[in-house]
Backbone as numpy.savetxt, mean C-alpha at the origin, in Angstrom:
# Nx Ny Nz CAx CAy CAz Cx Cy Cz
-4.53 -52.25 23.64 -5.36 -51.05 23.64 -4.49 -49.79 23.64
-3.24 -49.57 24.47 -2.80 -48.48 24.55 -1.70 -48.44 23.11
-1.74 -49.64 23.05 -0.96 -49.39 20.93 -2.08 -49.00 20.24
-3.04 -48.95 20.28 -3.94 -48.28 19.53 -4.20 -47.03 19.61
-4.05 -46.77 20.88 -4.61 -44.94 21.47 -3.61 -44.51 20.35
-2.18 -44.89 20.62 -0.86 -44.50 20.75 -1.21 -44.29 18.93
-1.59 -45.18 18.13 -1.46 -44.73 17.05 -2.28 -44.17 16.87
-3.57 -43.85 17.31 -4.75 -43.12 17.13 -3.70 -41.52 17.15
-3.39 -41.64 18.91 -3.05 -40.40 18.92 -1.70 -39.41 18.07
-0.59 -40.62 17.23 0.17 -40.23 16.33 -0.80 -39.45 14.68
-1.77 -40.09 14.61 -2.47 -39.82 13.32 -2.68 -38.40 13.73
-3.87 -38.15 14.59 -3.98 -36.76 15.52 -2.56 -36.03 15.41
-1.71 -36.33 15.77 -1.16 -34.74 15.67 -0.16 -34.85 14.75
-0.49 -35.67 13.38 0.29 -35.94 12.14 -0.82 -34.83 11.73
-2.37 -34.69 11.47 -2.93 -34.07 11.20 -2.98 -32.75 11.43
-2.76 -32.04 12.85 -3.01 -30.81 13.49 -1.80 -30.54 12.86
-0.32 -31.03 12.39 0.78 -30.60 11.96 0.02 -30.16 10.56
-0.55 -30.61 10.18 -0.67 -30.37 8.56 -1.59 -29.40 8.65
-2.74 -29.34 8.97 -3.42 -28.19 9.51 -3.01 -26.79 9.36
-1.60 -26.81 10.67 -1.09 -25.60 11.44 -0.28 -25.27 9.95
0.40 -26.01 8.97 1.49 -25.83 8.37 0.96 -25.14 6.87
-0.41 -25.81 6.68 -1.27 -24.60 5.91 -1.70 -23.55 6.06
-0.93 -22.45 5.38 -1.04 -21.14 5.65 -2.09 -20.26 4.98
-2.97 -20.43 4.86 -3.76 -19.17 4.50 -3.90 -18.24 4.10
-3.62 -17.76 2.97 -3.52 -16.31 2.46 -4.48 -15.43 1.25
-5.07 -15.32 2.16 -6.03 -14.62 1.08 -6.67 -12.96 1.64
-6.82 -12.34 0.23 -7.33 -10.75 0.69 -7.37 -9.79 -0.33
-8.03 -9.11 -0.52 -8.58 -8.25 -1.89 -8.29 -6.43 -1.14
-7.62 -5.93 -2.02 -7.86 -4.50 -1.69 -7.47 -3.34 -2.89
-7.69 -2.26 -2.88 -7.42 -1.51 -3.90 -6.06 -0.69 -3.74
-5.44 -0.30 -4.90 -4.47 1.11 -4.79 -4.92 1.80 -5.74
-4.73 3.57 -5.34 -4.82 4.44 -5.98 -3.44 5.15 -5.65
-3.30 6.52 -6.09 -1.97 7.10 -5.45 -2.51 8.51 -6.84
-2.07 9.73 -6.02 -2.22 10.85 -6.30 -3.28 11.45 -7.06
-3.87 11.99 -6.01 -5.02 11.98 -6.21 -5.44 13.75 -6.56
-4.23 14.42 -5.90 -4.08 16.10 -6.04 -5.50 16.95 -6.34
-5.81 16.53 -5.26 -7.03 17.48 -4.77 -6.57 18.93 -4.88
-6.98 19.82 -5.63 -6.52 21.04 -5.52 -7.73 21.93 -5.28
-8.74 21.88 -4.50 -9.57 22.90 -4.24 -10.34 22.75 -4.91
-10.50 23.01 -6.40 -11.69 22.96 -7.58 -12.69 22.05 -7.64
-13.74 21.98 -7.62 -15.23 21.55 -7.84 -14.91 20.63 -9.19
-13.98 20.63 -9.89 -13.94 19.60 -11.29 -13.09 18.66 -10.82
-12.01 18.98 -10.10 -11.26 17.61 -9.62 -12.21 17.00 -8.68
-12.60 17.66 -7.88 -13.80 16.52 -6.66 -14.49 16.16 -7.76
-15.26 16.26 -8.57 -15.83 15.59 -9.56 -15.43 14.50 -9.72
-14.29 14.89 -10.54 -13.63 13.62 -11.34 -13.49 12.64 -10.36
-12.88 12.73 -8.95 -12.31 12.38 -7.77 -13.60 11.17 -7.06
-14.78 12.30 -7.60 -16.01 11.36 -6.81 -16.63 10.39 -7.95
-16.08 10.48 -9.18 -16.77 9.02 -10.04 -16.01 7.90 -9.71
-14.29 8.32 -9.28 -13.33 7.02 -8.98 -13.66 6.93 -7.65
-14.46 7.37 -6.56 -15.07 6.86 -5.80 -16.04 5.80 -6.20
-17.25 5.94 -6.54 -18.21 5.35 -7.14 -17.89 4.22 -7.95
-17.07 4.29 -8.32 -16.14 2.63 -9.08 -15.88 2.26 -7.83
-14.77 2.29 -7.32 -14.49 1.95 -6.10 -15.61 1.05 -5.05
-16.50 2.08 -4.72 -17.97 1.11 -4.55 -18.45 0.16 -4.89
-18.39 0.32 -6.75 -19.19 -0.97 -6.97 -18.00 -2.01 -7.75
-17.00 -1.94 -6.90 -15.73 -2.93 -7.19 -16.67 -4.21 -7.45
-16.91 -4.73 -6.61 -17.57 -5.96 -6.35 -18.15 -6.43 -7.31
-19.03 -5.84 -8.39 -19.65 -5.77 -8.96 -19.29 -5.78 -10.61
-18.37 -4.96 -10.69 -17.82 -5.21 -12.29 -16.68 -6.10 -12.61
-16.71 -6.24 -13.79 -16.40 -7.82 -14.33 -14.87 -7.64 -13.98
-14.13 -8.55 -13.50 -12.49 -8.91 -13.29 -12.07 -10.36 -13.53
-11.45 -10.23 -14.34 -10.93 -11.61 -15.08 -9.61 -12.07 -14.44
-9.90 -13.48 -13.68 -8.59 -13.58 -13.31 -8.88 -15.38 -13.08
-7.75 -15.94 -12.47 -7.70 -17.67 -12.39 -8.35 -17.58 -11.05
-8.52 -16.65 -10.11 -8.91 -16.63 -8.99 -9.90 -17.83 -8.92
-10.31 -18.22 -7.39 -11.80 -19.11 -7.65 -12.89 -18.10 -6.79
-12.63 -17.23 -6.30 -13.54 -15.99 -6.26 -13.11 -14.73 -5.64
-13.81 -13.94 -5.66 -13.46 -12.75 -5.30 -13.81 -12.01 -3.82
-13.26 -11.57 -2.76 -13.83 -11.11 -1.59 -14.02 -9.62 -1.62
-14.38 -8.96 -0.48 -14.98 -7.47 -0.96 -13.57 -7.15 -0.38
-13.08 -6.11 -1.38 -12.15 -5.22 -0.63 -11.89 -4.88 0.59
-10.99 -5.15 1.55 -10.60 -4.32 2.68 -10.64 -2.99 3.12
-10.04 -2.45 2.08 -9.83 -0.99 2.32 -8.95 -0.61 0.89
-9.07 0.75 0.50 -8.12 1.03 -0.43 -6.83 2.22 0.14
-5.86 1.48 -0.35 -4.85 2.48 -0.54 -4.11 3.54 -1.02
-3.80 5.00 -0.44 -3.46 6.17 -1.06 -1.98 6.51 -1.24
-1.05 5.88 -1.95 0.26 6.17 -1.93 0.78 7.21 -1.99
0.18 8.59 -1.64 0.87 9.75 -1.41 -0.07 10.69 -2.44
0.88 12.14 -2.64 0.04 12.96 -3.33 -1.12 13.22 -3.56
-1.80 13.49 -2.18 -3.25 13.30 -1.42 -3.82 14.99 -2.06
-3.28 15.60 -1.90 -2.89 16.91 -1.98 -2.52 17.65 -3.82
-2.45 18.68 -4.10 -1.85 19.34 -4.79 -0.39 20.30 -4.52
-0.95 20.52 -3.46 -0.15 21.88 -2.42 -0.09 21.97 -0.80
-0.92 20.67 -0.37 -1.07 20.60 1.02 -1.30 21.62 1.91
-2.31 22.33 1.31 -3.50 23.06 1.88 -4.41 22.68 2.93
-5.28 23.46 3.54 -6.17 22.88 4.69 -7.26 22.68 3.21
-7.62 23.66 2.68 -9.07 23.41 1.56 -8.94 21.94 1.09
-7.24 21.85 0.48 -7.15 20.67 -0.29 -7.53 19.45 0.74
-6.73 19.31 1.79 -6.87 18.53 2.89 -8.65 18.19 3.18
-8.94 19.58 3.53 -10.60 18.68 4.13 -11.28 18.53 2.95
-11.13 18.66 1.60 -11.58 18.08 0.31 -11.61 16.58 0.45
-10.08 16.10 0.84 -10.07 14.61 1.01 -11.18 14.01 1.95
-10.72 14.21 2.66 -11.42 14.09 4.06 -12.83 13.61 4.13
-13.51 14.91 3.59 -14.80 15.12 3.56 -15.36 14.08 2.39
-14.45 13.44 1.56 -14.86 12.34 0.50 -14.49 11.45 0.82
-13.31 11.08 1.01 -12.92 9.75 1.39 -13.23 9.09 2.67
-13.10 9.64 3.45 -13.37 9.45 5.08 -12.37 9.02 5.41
-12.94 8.06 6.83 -11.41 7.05 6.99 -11.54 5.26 7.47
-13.16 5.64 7.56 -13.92 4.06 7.61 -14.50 3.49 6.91
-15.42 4.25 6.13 -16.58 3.87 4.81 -17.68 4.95 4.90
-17.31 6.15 6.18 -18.63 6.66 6.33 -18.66 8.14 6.01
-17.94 8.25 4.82 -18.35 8.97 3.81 -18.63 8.67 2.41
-18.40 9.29 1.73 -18.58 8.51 0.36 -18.18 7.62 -0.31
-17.12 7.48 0.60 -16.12 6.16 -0.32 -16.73 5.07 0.91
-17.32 3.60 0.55 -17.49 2.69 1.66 -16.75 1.83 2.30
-15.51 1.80 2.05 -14.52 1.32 2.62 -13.49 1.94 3.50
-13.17 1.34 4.15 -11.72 1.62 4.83 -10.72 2.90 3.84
-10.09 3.62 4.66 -8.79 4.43 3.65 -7.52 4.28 4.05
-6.59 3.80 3.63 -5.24 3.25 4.61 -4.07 4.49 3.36
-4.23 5.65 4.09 -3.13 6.86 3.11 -2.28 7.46 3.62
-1.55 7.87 2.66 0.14 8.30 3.09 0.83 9.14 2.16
1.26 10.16 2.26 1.94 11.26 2.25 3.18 11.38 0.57
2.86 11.78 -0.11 4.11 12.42 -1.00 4.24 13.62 -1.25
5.13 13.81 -2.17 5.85 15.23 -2.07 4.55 16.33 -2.31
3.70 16.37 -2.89 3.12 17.27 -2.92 1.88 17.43 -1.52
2.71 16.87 -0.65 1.38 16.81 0.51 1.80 18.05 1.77
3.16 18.70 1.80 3.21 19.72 2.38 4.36 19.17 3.05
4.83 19.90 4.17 6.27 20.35 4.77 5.52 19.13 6.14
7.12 19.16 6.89 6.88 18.51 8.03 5.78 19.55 9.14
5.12 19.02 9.85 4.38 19.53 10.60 2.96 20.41 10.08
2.71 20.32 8.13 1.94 20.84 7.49 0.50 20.12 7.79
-0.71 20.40 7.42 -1.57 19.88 8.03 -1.84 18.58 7.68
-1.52 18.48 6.03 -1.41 16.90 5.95 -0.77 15.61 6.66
0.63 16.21 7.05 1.01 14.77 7.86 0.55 15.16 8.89
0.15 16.22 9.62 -0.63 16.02 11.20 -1.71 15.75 10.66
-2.60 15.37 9.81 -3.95 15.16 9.59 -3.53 13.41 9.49
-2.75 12.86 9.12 -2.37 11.23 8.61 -2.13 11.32 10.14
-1.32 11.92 11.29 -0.93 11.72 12.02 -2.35 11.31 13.25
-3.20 12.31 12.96 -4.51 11.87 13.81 -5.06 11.19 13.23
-5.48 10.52 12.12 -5.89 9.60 11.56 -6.00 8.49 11.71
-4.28 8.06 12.21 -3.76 6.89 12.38 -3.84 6.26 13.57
-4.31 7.27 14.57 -4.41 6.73 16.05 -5.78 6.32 16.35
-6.74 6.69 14.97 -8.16 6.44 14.84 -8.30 5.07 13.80
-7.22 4.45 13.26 -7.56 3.07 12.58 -8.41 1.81 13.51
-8.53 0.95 12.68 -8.99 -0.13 13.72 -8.06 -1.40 12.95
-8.31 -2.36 13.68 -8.16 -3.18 12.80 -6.55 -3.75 13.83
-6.13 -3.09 14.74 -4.25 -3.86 15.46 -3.73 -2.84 14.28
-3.48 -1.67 13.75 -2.73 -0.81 13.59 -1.52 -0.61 14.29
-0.21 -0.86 13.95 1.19 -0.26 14.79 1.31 0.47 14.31
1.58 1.62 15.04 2.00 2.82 14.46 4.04 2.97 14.87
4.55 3.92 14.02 6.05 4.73 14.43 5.71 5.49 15.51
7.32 5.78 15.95 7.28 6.58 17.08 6.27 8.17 16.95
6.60 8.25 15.52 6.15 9.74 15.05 4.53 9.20 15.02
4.09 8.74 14.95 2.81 8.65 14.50 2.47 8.52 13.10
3.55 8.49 12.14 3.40 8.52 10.98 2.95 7.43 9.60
3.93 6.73 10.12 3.94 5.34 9.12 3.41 4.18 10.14
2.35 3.34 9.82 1.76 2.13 10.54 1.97 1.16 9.65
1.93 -0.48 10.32 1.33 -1.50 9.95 0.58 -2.27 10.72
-0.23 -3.08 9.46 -1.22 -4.30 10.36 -1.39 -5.65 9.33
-2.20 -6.60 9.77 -2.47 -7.89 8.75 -3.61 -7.88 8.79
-4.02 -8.27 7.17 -5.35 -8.82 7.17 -4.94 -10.09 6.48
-5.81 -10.53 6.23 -5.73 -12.33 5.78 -4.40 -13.36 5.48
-3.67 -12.87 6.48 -2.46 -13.59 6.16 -1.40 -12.55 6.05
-1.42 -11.69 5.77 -0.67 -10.50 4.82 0.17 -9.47 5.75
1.35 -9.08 5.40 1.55 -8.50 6.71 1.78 -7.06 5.85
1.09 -5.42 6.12 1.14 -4.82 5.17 2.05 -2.93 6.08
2.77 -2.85 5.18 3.51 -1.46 5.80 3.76 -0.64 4.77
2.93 0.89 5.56 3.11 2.11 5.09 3.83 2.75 5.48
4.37 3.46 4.29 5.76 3.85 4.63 5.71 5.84 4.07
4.85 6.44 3.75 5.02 7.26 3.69 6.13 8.47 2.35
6.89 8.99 2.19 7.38 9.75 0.29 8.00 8.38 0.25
8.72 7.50 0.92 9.71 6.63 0.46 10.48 5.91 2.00
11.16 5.31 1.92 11.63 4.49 2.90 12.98 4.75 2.82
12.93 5.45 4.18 14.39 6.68 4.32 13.97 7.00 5.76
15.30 7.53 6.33 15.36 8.48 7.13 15.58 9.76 7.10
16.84 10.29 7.78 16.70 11.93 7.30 17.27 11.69 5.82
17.09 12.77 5.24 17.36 13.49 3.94 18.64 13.41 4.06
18.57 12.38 1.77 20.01 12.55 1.52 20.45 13.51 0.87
21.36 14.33 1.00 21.67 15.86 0.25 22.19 15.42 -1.35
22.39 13.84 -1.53 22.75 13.49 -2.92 21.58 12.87 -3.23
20.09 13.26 -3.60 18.91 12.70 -3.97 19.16 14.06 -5.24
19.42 13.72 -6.55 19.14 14.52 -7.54 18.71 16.01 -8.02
17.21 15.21 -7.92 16.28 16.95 -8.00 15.69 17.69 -6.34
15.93 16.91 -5.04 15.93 17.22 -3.80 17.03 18.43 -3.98
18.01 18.16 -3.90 18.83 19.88 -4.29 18.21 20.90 -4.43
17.38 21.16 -5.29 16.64 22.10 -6.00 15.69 22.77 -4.84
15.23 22.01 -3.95 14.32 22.52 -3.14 14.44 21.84 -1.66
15.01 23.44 -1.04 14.78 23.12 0.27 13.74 22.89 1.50
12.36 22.87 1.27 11.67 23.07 1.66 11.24 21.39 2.60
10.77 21.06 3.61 10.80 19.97 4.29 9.93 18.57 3.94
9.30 19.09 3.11 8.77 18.31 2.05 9.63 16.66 1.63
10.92 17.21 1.41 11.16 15.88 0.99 12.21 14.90 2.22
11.49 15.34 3.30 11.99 14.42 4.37 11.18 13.09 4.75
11.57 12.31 4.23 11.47 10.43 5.12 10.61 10.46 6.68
11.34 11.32 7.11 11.08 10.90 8.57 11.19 9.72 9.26
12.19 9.42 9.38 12.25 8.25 9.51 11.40 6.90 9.25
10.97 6.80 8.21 10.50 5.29 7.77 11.13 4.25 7.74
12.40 4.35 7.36 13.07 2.90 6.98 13.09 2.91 8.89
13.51 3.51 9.52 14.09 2.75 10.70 12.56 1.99 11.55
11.46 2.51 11.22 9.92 1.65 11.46 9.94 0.57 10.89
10.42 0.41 9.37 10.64 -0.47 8.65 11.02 -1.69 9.28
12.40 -1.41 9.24 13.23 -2.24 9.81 12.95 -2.98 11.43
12.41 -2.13 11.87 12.20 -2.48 13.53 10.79 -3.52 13.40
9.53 -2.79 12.56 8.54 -3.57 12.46 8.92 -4.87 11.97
9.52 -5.00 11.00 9.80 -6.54 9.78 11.02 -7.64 10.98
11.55 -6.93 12.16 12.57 -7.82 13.23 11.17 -8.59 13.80
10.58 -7.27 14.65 9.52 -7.89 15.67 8.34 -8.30 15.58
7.41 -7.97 14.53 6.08 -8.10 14.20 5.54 -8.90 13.14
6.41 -9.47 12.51 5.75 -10.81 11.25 5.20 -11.93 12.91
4.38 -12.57 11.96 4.11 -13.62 12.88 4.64 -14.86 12.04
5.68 -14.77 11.65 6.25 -16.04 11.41 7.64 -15.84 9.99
8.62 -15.84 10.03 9.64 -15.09 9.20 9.32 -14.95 7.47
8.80 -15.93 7.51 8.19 -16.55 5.96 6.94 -14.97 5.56
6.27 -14.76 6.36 5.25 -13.89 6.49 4.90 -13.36 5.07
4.66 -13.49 4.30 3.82 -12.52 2.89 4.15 -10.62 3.48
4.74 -10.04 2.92 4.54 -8.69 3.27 4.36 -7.87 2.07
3.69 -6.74 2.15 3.08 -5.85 1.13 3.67 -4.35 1.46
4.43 -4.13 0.82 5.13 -2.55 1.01 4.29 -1.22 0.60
3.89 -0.45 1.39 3.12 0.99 -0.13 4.21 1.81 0.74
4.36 3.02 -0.73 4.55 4.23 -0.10 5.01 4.96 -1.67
5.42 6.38 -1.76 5.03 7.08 -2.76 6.30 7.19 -4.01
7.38 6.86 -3.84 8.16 6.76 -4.69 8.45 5.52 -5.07
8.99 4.98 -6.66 9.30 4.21 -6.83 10.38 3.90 -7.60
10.87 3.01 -8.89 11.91 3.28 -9.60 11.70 3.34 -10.63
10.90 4.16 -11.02 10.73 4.62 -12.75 11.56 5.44 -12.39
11.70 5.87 -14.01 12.78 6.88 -14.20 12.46 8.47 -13.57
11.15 9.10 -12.91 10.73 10.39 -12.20 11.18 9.89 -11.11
11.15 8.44 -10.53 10.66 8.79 -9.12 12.40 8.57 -8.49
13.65 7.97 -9.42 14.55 7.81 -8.76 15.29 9.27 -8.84
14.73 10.06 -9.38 15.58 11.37 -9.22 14.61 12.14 -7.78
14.54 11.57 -6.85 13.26 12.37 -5.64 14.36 11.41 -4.42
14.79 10.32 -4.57 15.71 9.43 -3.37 16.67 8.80 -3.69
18.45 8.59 -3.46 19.30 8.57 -3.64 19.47 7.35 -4.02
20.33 6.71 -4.75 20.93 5.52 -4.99 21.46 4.78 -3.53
22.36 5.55 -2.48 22.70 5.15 -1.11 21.08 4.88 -0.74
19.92 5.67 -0.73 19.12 5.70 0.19 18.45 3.84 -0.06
18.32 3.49 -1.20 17.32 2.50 -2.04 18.29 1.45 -1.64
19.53 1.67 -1.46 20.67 0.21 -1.35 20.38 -0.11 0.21
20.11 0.87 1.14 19.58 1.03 2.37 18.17 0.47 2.42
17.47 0.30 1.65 16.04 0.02 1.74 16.38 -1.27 1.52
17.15 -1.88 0.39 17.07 -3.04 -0.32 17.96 -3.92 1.34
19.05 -3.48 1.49 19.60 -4.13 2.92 18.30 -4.41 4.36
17.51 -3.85 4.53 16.80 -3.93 5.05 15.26 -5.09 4.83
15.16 -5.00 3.55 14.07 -6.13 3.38 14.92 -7.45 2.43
16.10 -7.48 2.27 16.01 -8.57 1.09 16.07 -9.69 1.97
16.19 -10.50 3.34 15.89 -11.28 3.32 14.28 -11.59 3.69
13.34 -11.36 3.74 12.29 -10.59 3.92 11.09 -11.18 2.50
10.64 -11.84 2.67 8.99 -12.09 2.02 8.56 -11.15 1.20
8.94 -9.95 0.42 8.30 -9.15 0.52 7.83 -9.66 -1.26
6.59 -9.54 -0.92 5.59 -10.16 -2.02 5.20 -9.04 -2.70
4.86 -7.83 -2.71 4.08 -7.08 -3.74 4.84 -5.19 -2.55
5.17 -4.63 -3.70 5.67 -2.92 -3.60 4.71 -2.14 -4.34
4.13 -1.22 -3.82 3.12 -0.66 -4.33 3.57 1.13 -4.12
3.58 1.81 -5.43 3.98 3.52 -5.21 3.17 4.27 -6.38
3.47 5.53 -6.63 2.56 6.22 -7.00 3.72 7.31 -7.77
3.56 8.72 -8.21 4.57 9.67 -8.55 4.40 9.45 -9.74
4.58 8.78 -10.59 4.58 8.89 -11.78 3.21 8.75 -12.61
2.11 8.57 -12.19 1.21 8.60 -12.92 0.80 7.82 -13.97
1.58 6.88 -13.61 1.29 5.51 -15.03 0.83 4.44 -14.11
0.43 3.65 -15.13 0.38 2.35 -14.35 1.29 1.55 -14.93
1.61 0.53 -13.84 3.22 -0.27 -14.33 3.30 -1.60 -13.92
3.87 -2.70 -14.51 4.31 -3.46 -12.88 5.67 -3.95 -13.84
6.48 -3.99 -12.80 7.88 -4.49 -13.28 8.95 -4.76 -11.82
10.09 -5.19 -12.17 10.60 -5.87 -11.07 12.08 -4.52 -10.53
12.22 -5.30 -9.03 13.36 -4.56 -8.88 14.13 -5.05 -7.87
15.16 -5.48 -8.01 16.09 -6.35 -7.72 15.41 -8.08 -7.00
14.84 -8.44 -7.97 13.62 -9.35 -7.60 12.81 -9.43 -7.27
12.19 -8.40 -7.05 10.93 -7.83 -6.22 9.89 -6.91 -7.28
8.85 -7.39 -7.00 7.57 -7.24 -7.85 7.05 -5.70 -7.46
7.17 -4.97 -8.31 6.92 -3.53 -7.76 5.42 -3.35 -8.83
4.48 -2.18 -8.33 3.10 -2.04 -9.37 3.07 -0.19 -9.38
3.24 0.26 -9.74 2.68 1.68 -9.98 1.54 1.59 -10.26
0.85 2.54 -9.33 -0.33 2.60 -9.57 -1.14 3.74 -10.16
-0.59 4.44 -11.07 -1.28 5.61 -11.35 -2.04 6.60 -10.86
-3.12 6.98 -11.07 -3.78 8.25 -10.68 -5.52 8.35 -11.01
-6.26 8.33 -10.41 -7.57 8.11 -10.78 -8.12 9.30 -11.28
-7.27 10.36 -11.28 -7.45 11.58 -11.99 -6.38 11.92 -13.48
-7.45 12.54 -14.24 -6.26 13.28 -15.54 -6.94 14.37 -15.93
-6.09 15.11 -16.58 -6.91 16.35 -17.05 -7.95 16.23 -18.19
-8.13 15.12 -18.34 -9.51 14.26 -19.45 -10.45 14.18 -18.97
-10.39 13.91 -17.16 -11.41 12.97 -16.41 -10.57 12.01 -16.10
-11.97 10.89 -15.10 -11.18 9.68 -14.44 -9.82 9.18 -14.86
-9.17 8.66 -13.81 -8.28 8.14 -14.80 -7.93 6.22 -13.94
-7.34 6.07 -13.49 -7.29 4.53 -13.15 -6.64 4.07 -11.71
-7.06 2.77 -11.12 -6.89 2.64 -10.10 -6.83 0.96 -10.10
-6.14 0.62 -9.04 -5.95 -1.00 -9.09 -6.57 -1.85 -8.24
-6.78 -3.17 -8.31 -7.40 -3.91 -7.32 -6.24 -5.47 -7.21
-6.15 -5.59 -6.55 -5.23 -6.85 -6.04 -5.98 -7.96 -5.49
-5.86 -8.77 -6.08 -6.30 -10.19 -5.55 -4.89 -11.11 -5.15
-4.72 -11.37 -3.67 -3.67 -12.04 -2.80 -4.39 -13.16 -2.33
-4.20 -14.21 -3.10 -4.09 -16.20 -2.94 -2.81 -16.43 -2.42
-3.39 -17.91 -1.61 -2.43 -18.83 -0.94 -0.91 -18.62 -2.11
-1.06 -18.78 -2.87 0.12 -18.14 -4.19 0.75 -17.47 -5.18
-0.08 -17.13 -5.25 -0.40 -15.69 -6.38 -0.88 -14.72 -5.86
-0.43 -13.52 -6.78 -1.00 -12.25 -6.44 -1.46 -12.01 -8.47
-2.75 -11.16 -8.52 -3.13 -11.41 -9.17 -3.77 -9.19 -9.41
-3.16 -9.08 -9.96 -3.29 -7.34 -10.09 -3.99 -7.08 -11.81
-5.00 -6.13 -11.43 -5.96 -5.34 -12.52 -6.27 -3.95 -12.17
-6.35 -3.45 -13.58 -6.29 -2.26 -13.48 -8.01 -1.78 -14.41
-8.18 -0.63 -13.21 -9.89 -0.43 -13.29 -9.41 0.79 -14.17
-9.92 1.04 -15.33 -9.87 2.39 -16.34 -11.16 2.63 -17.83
-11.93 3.47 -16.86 -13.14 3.93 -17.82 -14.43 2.75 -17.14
-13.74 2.43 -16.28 -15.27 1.51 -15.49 -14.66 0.23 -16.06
-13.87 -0.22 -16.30 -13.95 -1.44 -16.64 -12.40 -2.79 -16.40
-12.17 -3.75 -15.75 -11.15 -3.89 -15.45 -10.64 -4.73 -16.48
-9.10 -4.50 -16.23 -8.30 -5.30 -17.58 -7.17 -5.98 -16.66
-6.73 -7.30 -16.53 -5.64 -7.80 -16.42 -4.42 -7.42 -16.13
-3.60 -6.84 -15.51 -2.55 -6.62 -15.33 -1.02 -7.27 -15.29
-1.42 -8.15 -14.34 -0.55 -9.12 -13.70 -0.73 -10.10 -13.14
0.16 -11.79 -13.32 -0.64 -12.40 -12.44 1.38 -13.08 -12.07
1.66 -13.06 -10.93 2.51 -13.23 -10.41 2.52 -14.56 -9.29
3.77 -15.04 -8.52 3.93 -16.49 -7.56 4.25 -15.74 -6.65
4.04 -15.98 -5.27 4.35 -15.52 -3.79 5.13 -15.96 -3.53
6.36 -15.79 -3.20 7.59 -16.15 -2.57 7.36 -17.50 -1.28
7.96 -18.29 -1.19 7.76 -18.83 -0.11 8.97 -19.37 0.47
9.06 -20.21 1.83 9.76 -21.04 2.18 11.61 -19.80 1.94
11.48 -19.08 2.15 12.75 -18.58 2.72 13.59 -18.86 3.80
């Protein structure tokens, strides 16, 4: 009898091993990035139809291998919230986007700061700064209050704010040109770095990077070659499954130093709407489309890193 328990009870936790060792990863959410609210009644326009897509995400057609689709989490603002980082421009956002669903946009807003969002201490990053202490969801925030992360379905996701830096490098290109405090980091990479030691729940972890610069050819003249070799030392041993930025106004996806980067364009142009992305994150794939004129098209369909 007790050779029986005994193998009963080997099957049992041959099973709960297999169980625990299946990881789970699944989660749907959007990016947008620069959105340059400048005061005018025609950009909130334009601003409030890529809301209204946004809404009825759920709803219009997306072609992918997926085996279905979940409702968005929340969407993401990779910077250039702003035109000029104004208070008008500022409560323009605000007053549309919200920061839960309970304004016009019905989702969650998880946003962050680029160059055109104003100087240190301007109302935009103290407006991200109270914002952030109002998330839900296990939000970590930086010391500053600035840059947070949290997980949803597996996913471990960090905002990082113009770029992932600390103080200002005086050899960043077109930064020369303008002294104004605007193009300070504030310390991100060192949140970075501290969050990705202590807070994965398991080293392997899936992680999702946003923040507003990237490496097209605009955005590497805004942060130094030292600064990016500093970023890259910091995550390459590191999961990091999908980089998400904004600045250039295209949509993109291409790699960078093995790593799957997506530009996400701008839901505004001086035409009208202009485009915004939705991500579908499976146990293996990440699976990226791009929403333009109401209608989504294929982007990308990429493998999740594993077993590092």
């Amino acid at each position: 009898m007790r050779r029986k328990w005994n193998i009963w009870f080997g099957v049992a936790l041959f099973l709960a091993i297999c169980i625990s060792c299946h990881r789970s990863v699944e989660c749907d959410f959007l990016v947008a990035s620069d959105l340059h609210y400048n005061g005018t009644e025609q950009r909130a326009m334009v601003l409030d139809s890529a809301i209204r897509l946004m809404n009825r995400v759920c709803s219009l057609s997306f072609s992918s291998k997926t085996d279905r689709s979940l409702e968005p989490f929340g969407v993401f603002i990779t910077g250039d919230i702003t035109e000029s980082g104004t208070e008008k421009q500022w409560n323009q956002f605000v007053s549309t986007f919200g920061l839960t669903g309970e304004k016009n946009l019905k989702i969650p807003v998880y946003e962050t700061f680029g160059n055109h969002d104003g100087n240190v201490g301007g109302i935009v990053r103290e407006g991200i700064r109270d914002r952030n202490k109002k998330r839900t969801g296990g939000c970590r925030l930086s010391d500053n209050g600035l840059h947070y992360s949290f997980n949803r379905g597996g996913v471990h996701f960090v905002v990082l704010g113009i770029y992932p830096g600390n103080e200002w490098d005086p050899d960043c290109e077109w930064c020369r040109y303008f002294h104004e405090s605007f193009r300070e980091a504030q310390m991100s990479l060192d949140f970075l770095s501290h969050d990705l030691k202590h807070h994965l729940k398991r080293p392997d972890q899936p992680v999702v990077l946003l923040f507003h610069y990237g490496w097209d050819d605009f955005s590497r003249l805004w942060w130094s070659e030292k600064e990016r070799d500093t970023f890259y030392e910091a995550v390459k041993d590191k999961n990091i499954i999908g980089i998400f930025h904004g600045h250039d106004h295209v949509v993109d996806h291409y790699m960078w130093r093995g790593m799957n980067v997506w530009s996400a364009g701008s839901p505004q142009s001086e035409r009208g709407p202009g485009s915004f992305l939705r991500v579908k994150i499976r146990d293996d794939s990440i699976f990226v489309s791009v929403c333009a004129k109401g209608h989504w098209e294929p982007l990308s369909a990429v493998p999740v890193k594993k077993n590092l």
